[in-house]
N, C-alpha and C positions, 0 to 999 in steps of 0.2 A: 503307738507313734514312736518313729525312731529317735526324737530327740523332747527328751524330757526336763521340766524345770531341772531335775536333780543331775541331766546329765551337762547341762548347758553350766549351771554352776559351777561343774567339777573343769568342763573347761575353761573357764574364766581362775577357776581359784588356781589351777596349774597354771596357763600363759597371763592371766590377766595383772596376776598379784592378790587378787582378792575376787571374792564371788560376786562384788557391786561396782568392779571396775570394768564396767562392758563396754567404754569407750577403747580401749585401748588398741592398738595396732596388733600388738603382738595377740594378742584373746579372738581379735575380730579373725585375725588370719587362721588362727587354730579352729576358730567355731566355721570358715568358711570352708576349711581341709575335710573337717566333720563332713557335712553338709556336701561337699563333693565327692569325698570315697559313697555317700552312701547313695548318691544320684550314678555315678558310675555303674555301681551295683546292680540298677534300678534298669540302668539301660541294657545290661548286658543278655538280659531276657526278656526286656519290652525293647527290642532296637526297630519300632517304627512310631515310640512315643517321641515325637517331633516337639511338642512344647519343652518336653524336662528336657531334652536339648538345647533349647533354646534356653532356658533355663542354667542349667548344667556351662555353656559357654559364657554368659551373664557373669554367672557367679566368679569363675577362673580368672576371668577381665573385671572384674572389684578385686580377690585376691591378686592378681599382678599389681594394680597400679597403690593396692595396700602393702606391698611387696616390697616396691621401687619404693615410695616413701621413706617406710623403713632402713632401708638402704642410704636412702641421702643421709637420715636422719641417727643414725647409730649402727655403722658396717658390723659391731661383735653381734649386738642383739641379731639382728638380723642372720649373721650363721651360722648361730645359735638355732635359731628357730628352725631354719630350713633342715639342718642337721638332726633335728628332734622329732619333725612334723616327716621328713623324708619326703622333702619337696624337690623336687631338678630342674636345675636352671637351664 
């Protein structure tokens, strides 16, 4: 499996602040970047799996509007993140 207890942590402990902070904006966003390089991936040689698409745009629309948040909420953090995670606006 591609995302394991131990990798999930490691993202949290890097954006979260800590491995048990998995509410946070900044972790949620990193763990959803995860999560969509590796569905991109996924499509790139299954391009007529129709759900992980579905899927796959899901996900991008939780990350944007965790994005926007972010943004109202603290503009450094946020291009911080973007600049780290190698997100484009």
């Amino acid at each position: 499996m591609y995302l394991t207890k131990e990798v999930k942590a490691e993202i949290f402990k890097k954006h979260g602040g800590s491995e048990g902070n998995t509410g946070s904006a900044e972790g949620q966003i990193a763990l959803f970047t995860h999560r969509i390089n590796h569905l991109t991936g996924h499509l790139k040689s299954n391009h007529k799996d129709y759900n992980t698409e579905r899927s796959l745009v899901r996900l991008v629309g939780k990350r944007r509007s965790l994005l926007d948040y972010l943004k109202k909420k603290d503009i450094e953090k946020y291009r911080d993140l973007i600049k780290e995670l190698n997100i484009r606006k």
